[in-house]
DRENKENU-946466 format. One record per atom (N, C-alpha, C, O): residue in three letters; x negated, y negated, z. Coordinates in steps of 0.001 Angstrom, whole numbers, plus 500000, padded with zeros to 6 digits. Example, Ala and Ser with C-alpha at 12.3 -4.5 7.8 and 13.67 -1.06 7.14 Angstrom:
<lumvos>
Ala486810505690507800 Ala487700504500507800 Ala486800503300507800 Ala485764503319508465 Ser487150502250507080 Ser486330501060507140 Ser487100499970507870 Ser486591498862508039 
</lumvos>
This chain:
<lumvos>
Unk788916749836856261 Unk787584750442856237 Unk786541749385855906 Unk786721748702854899 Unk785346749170856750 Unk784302748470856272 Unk783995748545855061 Unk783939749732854739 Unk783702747671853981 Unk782832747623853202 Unk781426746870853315 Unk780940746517854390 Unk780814746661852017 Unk779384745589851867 Unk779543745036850850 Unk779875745376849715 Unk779231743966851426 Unk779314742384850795 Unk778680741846850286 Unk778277741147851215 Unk778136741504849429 Unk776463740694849086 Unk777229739043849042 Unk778201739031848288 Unk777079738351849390 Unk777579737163848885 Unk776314736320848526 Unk775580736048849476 Unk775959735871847293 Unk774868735247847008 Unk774741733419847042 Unk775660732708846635 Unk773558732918847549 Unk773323731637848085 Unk774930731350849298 Unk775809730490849266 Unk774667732626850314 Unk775298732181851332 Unk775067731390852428 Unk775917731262853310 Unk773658730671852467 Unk773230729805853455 Unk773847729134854168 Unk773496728995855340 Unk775192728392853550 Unk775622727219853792 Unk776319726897853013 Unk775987727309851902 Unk777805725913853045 Unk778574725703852533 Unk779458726831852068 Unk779672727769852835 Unk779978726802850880 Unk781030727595850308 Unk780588729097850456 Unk781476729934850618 Unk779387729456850415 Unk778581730742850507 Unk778836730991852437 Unk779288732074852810 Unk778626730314853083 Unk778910730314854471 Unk780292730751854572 Unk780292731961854793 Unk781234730376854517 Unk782633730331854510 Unk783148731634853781 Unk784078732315854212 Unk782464731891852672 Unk783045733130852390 Unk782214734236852582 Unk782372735141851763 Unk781337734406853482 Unk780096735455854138 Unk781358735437855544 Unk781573736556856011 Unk781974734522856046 Unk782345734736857355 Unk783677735084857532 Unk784205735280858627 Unk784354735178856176 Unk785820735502855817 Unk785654737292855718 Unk786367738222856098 Unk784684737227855193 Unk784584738926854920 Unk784330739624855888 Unk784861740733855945 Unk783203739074857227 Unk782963739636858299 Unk784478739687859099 Unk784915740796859407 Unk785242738498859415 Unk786002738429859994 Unk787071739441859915 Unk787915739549860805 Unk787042740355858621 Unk788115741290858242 Unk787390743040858276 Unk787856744148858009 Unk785943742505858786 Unk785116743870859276 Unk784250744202858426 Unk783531745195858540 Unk784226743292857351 Unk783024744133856307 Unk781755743218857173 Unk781635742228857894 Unk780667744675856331 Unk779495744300856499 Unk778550743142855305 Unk778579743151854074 Unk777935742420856045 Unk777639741479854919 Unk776361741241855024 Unk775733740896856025 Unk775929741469853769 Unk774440740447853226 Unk774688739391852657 Unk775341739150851641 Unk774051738657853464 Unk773555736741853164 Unk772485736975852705 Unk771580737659853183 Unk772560736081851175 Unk771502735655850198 Unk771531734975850850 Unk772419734653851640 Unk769801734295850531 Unk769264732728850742 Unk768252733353849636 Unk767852734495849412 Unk767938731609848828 Unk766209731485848233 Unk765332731158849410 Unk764615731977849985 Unk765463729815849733 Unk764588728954850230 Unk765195728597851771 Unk764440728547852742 Unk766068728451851834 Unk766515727572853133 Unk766592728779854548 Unk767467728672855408 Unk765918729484854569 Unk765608730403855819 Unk766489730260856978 Unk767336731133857174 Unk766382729194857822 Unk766843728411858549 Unk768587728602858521 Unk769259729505859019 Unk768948727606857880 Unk770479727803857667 Unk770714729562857407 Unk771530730009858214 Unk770299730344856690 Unk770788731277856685 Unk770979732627857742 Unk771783733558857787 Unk769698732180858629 Unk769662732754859696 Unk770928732061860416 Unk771796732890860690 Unk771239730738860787 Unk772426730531861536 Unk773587730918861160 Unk774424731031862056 Unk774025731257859664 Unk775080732038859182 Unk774722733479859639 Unk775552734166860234 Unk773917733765859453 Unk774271735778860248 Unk774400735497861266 Unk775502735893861645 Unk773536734670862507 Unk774004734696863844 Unk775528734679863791 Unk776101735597864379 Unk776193733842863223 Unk777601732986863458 Unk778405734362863052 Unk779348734500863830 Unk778356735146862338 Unk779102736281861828 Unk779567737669862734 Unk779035738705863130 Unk780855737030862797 Unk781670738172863435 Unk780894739688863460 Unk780410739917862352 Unk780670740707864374 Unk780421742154863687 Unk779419742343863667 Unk778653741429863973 Unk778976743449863348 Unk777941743955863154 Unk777337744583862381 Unk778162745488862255 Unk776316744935861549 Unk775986746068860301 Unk775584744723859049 Unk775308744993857881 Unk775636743125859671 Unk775281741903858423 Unk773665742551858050 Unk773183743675858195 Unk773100741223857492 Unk771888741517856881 Unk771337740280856206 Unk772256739495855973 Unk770463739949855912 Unk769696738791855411 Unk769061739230854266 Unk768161740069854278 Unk769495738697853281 Unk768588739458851643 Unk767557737901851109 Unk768215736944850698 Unk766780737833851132 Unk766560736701850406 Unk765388737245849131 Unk764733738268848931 Unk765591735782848377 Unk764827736211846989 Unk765083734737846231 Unk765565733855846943 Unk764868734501845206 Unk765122733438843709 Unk766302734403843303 Unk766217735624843429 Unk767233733855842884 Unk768393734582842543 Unk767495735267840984 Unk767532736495840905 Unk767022734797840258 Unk766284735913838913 Unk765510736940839509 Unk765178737769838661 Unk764975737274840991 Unk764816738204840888 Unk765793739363841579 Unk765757739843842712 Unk766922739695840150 Unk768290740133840472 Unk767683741833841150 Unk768277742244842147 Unk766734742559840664 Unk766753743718841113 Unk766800744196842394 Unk767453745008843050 Unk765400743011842613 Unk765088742882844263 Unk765916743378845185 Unk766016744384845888 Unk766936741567844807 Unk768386741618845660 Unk769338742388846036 Unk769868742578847131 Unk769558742963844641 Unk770481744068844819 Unk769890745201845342 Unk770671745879846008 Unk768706745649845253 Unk768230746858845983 Unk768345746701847367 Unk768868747591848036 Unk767827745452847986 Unk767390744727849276 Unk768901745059849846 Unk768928745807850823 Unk770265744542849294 Unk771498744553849830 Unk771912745753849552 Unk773130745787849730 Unk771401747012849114 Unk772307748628848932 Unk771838749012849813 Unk772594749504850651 Unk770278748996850110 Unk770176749529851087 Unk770741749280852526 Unk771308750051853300 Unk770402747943852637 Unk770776746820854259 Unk772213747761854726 Unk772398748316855809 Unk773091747731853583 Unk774211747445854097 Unk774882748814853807 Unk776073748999854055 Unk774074749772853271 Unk774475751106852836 Unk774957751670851460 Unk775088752826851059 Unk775189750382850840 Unk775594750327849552 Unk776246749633849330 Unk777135749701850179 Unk776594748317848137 Unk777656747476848130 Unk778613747504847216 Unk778652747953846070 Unk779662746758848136 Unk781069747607847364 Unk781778746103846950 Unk782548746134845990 Unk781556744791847630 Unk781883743660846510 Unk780438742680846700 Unk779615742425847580 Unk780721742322845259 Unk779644741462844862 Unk780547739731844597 Unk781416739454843771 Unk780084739100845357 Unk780587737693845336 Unk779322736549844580 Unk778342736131845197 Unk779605736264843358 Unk778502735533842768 Unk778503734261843220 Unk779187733527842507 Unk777929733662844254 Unk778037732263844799 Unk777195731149844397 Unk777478729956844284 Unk775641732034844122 Unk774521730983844262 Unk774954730084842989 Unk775722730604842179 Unk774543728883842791 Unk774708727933841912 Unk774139726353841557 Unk774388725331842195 Unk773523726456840662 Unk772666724808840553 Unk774154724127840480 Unk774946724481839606 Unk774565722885841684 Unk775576722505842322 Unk775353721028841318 Unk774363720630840704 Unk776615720501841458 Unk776254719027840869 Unk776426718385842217 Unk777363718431843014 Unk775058717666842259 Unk774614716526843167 Unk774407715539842546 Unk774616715438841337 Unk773954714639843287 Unk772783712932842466 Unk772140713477842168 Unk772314713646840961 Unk770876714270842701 Unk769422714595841994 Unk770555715659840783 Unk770387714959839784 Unk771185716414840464 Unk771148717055839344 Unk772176716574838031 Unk772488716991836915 Unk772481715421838934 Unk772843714553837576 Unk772007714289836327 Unk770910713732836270 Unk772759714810835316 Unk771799714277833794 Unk772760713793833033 Unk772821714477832012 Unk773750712717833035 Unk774723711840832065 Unk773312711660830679 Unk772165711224830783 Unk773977712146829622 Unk773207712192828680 Unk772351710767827893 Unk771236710686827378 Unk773397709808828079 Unk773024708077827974 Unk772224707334828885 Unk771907706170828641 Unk771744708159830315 Unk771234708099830998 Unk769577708307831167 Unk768619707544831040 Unk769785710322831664 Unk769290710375831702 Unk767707710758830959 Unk767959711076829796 Unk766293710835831192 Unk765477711026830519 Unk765538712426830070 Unk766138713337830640 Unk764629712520828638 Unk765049713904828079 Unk764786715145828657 Unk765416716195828526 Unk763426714824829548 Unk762656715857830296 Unk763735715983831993 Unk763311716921832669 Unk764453715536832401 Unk765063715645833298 Unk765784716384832490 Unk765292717512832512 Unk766998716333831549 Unk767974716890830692 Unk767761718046830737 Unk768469718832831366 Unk766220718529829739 Unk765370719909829866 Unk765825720667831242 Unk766735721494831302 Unk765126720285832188 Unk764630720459833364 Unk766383721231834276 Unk766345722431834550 Unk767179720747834488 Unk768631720437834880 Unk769044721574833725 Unk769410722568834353 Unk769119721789832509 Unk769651722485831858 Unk769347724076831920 Unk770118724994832197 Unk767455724117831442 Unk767326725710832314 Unk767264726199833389 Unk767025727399833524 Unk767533725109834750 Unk767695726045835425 Unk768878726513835575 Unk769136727715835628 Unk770223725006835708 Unk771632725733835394 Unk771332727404834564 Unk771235728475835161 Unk771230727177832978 Unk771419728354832545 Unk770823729453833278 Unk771663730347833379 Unk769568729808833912 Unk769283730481834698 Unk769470731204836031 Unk769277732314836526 Unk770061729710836432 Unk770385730656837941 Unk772110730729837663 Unk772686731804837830 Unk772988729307837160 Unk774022729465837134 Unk774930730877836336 Unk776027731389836561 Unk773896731135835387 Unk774823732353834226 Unk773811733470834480 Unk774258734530834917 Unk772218733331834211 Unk771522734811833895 Unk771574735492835069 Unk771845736689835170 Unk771205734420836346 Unk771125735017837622 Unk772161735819837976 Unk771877736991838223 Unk773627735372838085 Unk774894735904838047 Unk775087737415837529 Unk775334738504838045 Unk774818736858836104 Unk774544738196834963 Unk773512739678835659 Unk773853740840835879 Unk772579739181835790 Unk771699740291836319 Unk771747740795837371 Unk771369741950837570 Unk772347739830838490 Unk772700740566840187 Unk774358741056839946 Unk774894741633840892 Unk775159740825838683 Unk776087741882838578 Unk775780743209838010 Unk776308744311838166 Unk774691742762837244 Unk774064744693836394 Unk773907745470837566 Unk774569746444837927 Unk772702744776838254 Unk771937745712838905 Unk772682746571840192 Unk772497747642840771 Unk773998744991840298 Unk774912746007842083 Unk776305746745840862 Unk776936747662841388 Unk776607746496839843 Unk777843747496839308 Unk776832748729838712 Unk777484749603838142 Unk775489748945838734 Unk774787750023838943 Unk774685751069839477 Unk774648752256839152 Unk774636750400840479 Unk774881750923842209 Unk776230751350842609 Unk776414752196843485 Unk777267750702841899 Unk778633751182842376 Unk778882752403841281 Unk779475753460841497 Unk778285751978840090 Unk778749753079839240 Unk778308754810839762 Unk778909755882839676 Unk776575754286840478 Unk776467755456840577 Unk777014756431841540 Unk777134757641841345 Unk777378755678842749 Unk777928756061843918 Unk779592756227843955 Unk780286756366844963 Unk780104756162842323 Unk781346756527842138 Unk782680755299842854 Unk783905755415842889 Unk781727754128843369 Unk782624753119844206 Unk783625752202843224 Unk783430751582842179 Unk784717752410844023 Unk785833751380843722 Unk785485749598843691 Unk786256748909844360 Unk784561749012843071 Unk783874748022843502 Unk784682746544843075 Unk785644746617842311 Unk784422745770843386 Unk785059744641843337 Unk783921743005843211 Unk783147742522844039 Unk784201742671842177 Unk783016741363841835 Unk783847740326841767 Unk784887740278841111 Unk783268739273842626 Unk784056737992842370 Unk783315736611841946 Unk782931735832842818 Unk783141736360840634 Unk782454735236840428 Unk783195733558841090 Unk784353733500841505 Unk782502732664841065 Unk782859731683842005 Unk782447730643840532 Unk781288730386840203 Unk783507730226839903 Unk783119729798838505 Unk783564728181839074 Unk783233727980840243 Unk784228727096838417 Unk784663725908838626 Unk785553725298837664 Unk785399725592836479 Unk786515724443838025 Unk787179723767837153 Unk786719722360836029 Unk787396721662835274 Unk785517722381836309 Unk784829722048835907 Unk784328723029834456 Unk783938722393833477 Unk784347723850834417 Unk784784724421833083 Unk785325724437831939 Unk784892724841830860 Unk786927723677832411 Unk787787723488831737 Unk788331721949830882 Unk788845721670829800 Unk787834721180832171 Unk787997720304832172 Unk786802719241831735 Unk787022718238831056 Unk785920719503832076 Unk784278718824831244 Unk783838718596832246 Unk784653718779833150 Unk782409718097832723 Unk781446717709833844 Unk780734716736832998 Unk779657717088832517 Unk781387715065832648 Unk780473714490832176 Unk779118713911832468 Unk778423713323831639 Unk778750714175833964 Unk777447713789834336 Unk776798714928834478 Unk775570714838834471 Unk777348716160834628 Unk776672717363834812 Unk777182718382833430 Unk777805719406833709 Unk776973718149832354 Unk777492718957831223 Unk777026720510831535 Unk777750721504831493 Unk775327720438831926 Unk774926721738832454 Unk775655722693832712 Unk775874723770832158 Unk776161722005833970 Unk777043722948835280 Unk778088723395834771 Unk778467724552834953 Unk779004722112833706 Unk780507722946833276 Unk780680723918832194 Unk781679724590831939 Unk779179723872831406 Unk778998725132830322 Unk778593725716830849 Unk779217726759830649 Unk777593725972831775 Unk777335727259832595 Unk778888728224833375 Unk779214729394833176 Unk779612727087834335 Unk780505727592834524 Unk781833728215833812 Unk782723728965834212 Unk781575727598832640 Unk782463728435830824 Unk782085729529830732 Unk782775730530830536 Unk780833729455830877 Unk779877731281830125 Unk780170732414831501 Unk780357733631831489 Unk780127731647832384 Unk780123732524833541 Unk781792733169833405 Unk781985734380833298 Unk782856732218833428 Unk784517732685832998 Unk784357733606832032 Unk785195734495831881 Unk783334733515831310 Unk783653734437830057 Unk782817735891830369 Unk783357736998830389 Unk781779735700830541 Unk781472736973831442 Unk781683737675832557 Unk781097738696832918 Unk782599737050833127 Unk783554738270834285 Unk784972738610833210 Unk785438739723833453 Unk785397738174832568 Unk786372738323831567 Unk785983739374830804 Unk786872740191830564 Unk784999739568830394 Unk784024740884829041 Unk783849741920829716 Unk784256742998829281 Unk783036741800831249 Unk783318742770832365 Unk784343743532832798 Unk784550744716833061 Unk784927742497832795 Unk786477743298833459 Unk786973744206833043 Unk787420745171833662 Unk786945743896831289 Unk787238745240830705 Unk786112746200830756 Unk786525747159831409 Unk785200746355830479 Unk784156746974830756 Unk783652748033831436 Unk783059749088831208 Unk784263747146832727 Unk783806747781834090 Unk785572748936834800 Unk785563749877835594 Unk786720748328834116 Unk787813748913834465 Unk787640750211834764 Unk787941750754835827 Unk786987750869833495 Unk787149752542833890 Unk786268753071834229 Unk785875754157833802 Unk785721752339835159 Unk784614752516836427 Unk784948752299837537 Unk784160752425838474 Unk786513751827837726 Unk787075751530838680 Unk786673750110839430 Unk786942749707840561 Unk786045749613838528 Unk785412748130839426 Unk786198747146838518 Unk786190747172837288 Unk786812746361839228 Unk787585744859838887 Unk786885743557839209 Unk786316743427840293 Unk786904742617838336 Unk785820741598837954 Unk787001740360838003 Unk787879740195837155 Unk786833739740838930 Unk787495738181838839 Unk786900737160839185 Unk785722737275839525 Unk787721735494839203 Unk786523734435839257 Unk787810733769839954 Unk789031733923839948 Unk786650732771840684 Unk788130731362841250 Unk787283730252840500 Unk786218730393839899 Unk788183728897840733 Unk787640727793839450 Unk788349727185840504 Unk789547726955840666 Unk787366726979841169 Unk787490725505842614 Unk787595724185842171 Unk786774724053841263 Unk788125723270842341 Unk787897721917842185 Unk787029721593843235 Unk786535722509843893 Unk786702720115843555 Unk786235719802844808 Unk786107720325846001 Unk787161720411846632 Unk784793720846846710 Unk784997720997847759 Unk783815720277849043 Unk782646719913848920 Unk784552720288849996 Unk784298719476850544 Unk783165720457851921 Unk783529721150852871 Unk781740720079851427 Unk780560720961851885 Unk779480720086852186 Unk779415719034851551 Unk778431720401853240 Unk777917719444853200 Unk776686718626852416 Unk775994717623852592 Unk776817719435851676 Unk775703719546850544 Unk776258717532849260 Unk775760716580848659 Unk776978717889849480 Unk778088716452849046 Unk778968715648849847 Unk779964715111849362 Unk778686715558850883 Unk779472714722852421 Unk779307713282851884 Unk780272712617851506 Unk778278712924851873 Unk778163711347851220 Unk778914711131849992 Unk779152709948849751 Unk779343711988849160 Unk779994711928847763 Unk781631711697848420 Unk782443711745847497 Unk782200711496849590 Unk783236711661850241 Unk783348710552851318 Unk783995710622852363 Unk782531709421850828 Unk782618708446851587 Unk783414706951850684 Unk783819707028849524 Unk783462706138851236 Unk783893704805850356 Unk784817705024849178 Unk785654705927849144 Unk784571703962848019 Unk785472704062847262 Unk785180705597846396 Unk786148706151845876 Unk784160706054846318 Unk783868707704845153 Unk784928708398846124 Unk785773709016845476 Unk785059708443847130 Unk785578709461848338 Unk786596709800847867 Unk786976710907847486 Unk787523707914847895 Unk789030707699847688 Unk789361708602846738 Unk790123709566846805 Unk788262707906845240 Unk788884708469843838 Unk788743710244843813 Unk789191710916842885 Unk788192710700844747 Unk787958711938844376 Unk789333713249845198 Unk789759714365844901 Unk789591712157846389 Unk790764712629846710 Unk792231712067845904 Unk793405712402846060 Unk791970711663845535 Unk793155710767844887 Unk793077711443843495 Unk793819711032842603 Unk792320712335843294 Unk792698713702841668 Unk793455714454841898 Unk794041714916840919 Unk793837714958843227 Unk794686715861843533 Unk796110715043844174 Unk796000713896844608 Unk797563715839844178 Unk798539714979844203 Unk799074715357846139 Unk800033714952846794 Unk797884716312846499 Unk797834716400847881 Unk797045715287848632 Unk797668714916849627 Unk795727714574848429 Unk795235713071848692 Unk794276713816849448 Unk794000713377850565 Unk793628715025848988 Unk792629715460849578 Unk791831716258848896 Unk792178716269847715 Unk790926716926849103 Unk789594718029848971 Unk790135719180849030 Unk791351719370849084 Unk789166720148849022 Unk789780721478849450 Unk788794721570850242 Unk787891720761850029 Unk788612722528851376 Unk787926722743852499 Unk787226724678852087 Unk787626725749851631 Unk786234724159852538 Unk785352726169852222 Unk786087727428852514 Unk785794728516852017 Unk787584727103853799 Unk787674728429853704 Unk788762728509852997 Unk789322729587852799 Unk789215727313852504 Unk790754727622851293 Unk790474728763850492 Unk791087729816850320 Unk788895728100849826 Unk788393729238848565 Unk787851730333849219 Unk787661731228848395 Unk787502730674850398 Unk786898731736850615 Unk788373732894850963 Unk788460734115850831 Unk789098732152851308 Unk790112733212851182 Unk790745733799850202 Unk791214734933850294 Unk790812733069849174 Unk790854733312847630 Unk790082734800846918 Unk790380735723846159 Unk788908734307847739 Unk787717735252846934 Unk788078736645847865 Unk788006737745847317 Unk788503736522849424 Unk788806737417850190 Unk790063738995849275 Unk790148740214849129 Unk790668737808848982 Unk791910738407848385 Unk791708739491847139 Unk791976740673846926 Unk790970738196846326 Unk790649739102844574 Unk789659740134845062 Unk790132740994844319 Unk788709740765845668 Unk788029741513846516 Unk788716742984847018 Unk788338744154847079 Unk790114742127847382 Unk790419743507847780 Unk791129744737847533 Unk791343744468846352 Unk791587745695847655 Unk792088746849846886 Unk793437746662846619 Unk793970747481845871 Unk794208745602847150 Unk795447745316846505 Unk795191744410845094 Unk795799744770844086 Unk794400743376845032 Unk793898742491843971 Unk793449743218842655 Unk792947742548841753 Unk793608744500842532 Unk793160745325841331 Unk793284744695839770 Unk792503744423838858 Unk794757744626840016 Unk795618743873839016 Unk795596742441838130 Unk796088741906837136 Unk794868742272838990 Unk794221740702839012 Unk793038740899838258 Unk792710739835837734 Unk792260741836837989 Unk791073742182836970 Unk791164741435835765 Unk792038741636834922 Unk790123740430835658 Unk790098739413834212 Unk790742737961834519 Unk790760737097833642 Unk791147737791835511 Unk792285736412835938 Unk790728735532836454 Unk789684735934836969 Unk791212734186836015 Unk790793732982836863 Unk791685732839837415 Unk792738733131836850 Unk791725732309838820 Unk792158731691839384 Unk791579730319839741 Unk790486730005840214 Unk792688729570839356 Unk792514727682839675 Unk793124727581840925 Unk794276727877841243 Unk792003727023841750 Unk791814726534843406 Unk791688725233843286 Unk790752724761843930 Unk792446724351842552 Unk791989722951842564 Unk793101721348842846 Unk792996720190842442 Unk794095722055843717 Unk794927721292844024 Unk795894720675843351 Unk796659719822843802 Unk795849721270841857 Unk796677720518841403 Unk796506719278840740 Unk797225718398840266 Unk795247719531840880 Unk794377717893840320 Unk793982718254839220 Unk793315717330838754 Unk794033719329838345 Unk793660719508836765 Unk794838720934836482 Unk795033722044836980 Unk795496719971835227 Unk796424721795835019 Unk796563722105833770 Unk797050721353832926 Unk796077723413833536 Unk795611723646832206 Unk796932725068831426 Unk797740725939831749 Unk796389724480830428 Unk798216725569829608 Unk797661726994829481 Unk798378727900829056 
</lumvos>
């Protein structure tokens, strides 16, 4: 049976890949975008099916969104938390580095879009499922980077901690509402948002963390997220799952 999808900052990359995993299996999907219009329009073209939708907004304004995607799509039944201040060069802040006002700058928005944004476009769509009595399914898109530290991006890997911990508080939460709350904790992936980070010697060392001598590719994890999503994955309510090759393993 069709469902609706919201997948948030699906423009491109990992958000692309798992907007087109969900169509491909018949659900209907809304693609977030903030800013990048463009790319996101070529992800709905590209999408299997019919009944998609284009939501855009600033991920804080969570109400919007979620109203924008109940209606589009008739009501939504999984929520995939994608959008995310990403570690790039520009959002590098190594603390010995960088200046304090960059530090500032890099830190609220992580906390903002990476955790509150998350936080508030899960209120406002397990709202919506609660009221409509739906079996709903949320999948945060957290990182191994969590676990393991982000020393040039500290931001990103405490954001992505708080975020593990709030689909975890949910889960129970939301259980006897019938909605199940899980996360994947990706290592590297290989998007184009970081293509140059995958060149020369950074390339080597970055494939050379995993004991496969590679990346992971967008739709490894989007099938991941496909899975915890769906009505067999119930069970799985409160689990991380580590998508990271084997290149970080934690007890």
């Amino acid at each position: 049976m069709s469902r609706g999808v919201l997948v948030t900052g699906a423009s491109a990359g990992l958000g692309r890949a798992i907007a087109t995993a969900f169509a491909e299996r018949g659900d209907r999907v809304a693609v977030h975008y903030n800013s990048n219009q463009a790319a996101a329009e070529a992800t709905l073209a590209a999408l299997p099916g019919d009944g998609h939708a284009l939501v855009r907004g600033d991920i804080r304004e969570a109400r919007r969104i979620a109203d924008a995607a109940e209606d589009a799509l008739g009501g939504v039944d999984v929520l995939v938390n994608n959008a995310a201040v990403v570690t790039t060069t520009e959002t590098a802040h190594p603390l010995a580095e960088a200046t304090f006002e960059h530090w500032r700058e890099v830190w609220r928005q992580s906390v903002e879009v990476n955790l509150l944004g998350a936080a508030d476009v899960t209120f406002c769509v397990a709202r919506h499922m609660i009221d409509r009595g739906a079996r709903g399914r949320v999948v945060n898109v957290g990182s191994r980077g969590a676990f393991r530290g982000e020393p040039d991006h500290p931001a990103y890997g405490a954001t992505k901690a708080a975020l593990h911990s709030l689909g975890q508080s949910l889960a129970v939460h939301l259980a006897p509402h019938g909605i199940a709350v899980s996360t994947v904790a990706p290592g590297f992936i290989a998007t184009e948002r970081v293509a140059d980070w995958l060149t020369g010697e950074r390339g080597d060392a970055l494939r050379a963390q995993s004991p496969f001598g590679r990346v992971a590719e967008p739709p490894e994890i989007a099938a991941a997220v496909v899975y915890l999503a769906s009505a067999e994955a119930e069970w799985a309510s409160g689990a991380i799952l580590d998508l990271n090759g084997a290149s970080y393993l934690r007890s």
